[in-house]
N, C-alpha and C positions, 0 to 999 in steps of 0.2 A: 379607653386605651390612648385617640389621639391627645387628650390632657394632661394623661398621665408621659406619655412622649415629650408635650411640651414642657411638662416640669422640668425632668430628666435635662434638657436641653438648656435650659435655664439656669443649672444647679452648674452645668457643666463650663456656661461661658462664666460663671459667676464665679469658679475656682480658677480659670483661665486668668480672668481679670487681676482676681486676686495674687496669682502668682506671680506676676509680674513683678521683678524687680522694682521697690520702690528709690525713687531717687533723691537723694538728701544733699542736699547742695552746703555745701560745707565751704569754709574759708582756704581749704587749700583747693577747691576747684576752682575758686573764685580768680585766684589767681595762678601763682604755683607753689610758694613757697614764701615763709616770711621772710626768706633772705633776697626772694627775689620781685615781690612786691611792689616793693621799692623802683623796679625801674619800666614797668610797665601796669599800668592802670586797670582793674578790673573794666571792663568797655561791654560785659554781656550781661543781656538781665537773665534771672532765674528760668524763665519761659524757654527762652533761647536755648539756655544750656540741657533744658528736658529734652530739646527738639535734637538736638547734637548727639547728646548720650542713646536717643531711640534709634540716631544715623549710625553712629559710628558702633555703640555698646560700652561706650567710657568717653569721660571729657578731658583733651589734652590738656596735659599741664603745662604747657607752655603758652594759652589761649590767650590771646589779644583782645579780638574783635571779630564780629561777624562782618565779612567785607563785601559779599555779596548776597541776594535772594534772587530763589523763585518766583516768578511771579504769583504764587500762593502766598509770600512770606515766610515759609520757611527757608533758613540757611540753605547756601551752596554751594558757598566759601570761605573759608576762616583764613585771618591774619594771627601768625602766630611769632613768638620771639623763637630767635635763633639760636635757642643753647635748649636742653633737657627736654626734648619732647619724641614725639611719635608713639604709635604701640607698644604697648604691654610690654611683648616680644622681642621690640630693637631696644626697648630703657633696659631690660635684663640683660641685654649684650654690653648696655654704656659704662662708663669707668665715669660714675659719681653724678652732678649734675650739670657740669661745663661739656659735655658733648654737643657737638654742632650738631643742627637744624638745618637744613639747609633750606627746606621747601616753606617761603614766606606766606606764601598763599596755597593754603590748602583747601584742596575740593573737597565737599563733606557730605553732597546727595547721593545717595543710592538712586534713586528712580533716573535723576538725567546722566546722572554717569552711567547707568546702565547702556543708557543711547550711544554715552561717546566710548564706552565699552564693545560695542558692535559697531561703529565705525574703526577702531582700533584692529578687528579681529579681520574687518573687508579690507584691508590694508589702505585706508586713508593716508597713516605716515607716512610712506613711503609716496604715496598722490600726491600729499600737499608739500613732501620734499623737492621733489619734481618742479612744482609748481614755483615754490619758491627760485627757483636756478631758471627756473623760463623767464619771470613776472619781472619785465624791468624796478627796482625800485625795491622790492620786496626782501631780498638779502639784507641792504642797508637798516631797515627799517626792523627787520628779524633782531639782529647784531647791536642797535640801538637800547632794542625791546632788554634783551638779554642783557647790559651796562646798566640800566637801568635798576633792571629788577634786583641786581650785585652792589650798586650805591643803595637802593634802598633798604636795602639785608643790613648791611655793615654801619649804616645811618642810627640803624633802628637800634641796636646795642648801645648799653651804656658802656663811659669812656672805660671803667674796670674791667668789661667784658671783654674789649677790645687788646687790653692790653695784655689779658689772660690768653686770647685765642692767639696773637702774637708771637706767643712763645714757641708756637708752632708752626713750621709753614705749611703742611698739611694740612692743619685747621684753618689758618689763615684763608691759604688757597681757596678752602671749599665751602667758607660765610664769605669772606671778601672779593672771590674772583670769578668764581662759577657761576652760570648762568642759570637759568630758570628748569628745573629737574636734573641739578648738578652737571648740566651742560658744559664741557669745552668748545664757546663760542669762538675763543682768540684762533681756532684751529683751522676751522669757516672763514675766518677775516679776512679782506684785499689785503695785501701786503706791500709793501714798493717793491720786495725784493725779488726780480723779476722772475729768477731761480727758484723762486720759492711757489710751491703746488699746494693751495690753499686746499683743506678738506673740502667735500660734502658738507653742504651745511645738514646737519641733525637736527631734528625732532623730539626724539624718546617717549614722551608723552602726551597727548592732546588732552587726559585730566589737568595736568599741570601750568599747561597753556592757557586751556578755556578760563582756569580758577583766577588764575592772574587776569585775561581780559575782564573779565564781567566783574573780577575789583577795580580795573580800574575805572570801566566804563560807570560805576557807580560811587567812586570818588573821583570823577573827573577834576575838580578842581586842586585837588593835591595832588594829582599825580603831573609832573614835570620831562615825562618824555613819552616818547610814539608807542603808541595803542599797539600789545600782541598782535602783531599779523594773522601769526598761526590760530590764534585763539577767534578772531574776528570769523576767518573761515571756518574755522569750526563750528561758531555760530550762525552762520548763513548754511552751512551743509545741514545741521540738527533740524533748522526751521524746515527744509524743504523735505528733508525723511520724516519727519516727525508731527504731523499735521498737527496732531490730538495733542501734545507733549507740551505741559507749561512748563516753560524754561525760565 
């Protein structure tokens, strides 16, 4: 009987296995398109992209680069180009494949976003908004972070895509001016004009933030302006909740 159990159980992980979507890595994952090939370079191996489609359930098509890891080595953040991408879902809402991207560095783990998903839910943003408006030093550096991460979106486009998103200032605005989770940083900003009642500086999301530090803290050498604040704290909050948790 227990033998005959264990077959049963064997047959069963064995149709499991097999059912398993197999993944065929094709020349339009590779990059996204042959018209758009051309201005960003396949940058992911084969392995990588199995490990993204197990994360996410599809490989975007707008996929750069893998910008950051786990300390396991798998993916935790992709650099992606700024025109035709995200889910299934929002491409079936787009109008062709010049729709802006806005989010350069995209988080792509399930297991540690789940973490920075329960600090999301304890209300951290609202903590580390706080925190930023006490922290001398740490708005500037916020606002820096955000100019940044808006040069390097609009950098990253070839000169035709620029000249395309141009024609709009809406799209303009939200690859060339927006900040990091299509943030209005200039809204937060010191002003001179003394009249003038700067916002709350906003957050919106600490996926968003962390994705972007831990790219940049892992191409530190190309990156040319001040380290996520927001995402730094984020990473010193995850260490101390998270004892077990490879980040």
């Amino acid at each position: 009987m227990i033998s005959l159990l264990l077959l049963n159980c064997f047959i069963i992980s064995a149709n499991l296995l097999s059912s398993r979507p197999k993944i065929i890595i094709t020349q339009q994952q590779k990059a996204t398109s042959s018209q758009e090939t051309d201005y960003f370079p396949s940058l992911v191996s084969d392995e990588d992209k199995e490990s993204i489609f197990d994360q996410l359930g599809y490989i975007p098509t707008n996929l750069v680069s893998v910008s950051a890891r786990r300390g396991t080595g798998f993916p935790l953040a992709l650099k992606t180009y700024s025109l035709n991408g995200g889910a299934s879902r929002r491409k079936a809402k787009a109008l062709g494949n010049m729709t802006p991207f806005p989010t350069l560095y995209w988080f792509c783990c399930p297991i540690v976003g789940k973490a920075v998903a329960d600090m999301e839910r304890e209300g951290f943003v609202g903590i580390l908004e706080q925190r930023m408006m006490n922290e001398p030093g740490a708005l500037n550096k916020f606002i820096k972070s955000h100019e940044g991460y808006a040069s390097e979106r609009w950098l990253g486009l070839s000169k035709e895509h620029q000249e395309y998103l141009q024609k709009s200032e809406r799209m303009t605005e939200m690859v060339r001016y927006s900040g990091i989770a299509g943030t209005d940083f200039k809204s937060f900003a010191p002003c001179e004009d003394l009249d003038h009642v700067a916002a709350k500086a906003s957050i919106k999301c600490l996926h968003a933030h962390y994705a972007h530090y831990r790219s940049q803290i892992e191409n530190i050498d190309g990156c040319d302006y001040p380290l996520n604040i927001v995402g730094e704290w984020t990473h010193e909050i995850l260490r101390e909740r998270n004892k077990d948790l490879i980040l």
